[in-house]
C-alpha positions in Angstrom: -1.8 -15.7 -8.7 -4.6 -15.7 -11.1 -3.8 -14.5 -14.6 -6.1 -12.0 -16.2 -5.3 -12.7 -19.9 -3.9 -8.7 -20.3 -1.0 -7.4 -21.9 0.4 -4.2 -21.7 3.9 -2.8 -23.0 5.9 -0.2 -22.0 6.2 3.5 -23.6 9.1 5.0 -24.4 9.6 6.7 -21.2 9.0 3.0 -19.2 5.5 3.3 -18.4 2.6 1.3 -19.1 -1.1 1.3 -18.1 -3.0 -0.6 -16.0 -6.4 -1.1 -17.4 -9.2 0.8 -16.1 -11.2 -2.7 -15.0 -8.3 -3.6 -13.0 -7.8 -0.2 -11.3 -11.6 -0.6 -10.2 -11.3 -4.0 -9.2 -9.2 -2.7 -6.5 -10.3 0.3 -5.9 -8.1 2.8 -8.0 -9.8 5.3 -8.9 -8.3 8.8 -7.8 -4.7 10.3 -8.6 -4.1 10.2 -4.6 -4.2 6.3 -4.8 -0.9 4.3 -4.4 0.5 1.2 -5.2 3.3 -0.7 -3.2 5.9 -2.5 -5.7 7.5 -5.9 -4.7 9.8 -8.2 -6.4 9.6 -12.0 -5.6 12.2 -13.9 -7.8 11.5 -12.9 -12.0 8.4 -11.9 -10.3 6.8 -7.8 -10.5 3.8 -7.2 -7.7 2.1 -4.4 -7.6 -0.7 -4.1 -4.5 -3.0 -1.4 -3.4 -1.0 1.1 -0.6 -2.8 0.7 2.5 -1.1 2.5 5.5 -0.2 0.0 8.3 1.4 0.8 11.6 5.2 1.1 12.0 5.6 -1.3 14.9 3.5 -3.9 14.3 1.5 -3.4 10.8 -1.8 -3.5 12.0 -4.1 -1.6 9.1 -6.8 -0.6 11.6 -6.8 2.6 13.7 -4.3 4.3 12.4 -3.0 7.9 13.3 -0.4 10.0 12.1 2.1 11.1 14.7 5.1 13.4 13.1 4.4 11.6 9.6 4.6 8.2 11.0 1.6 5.7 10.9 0.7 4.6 14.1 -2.2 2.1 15.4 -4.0 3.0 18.1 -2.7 0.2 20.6 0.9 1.0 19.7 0.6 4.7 20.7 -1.0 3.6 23.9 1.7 0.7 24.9 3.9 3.7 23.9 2.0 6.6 26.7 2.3 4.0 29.1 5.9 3.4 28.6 6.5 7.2 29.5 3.6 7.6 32.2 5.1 8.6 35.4 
């Protein structure tokens, strides 16, 4: 991890900011943007959402079937699998 020198603490309500040069740095710009939240030990990580694939977590080709997020090979191993 590579330590960017800011600090940020958090509002009454438990929020903070992430500063603007950050948010562009990875792309952040829009209110539909998302971050996915992990804990590692004493450790907070906050990374840009990406949509990956259900089955296998590929992040390329994906489709939405019934509000699941599906690459392209998965839903074609899974036509075959009910191809008569």
């Amino acid at each position: 991890m590579k330590a960017t020198g800011i600090v940020r603490k958090f509002d009454e309500n438990g929020r903070f900011v992430i500063p603007m040069e950050l948010r562009k740095k990875l792309n952040l710009a829009s209110q539909d943007d998302a971050l996915e939240i992990f804990v590692e030990g004493d450790t907070i990580i906050l990374r840009k959402y990406e949509p990956s694939c259900v089955f296998c977590g590929n992040l390329t080709d994906i489709i939405t079937y019934k509000e699941k997020k599906i690459c392209k090979k998965c839903a074609e191993k899974i036509n075959i699998l009910f191809e008569d």
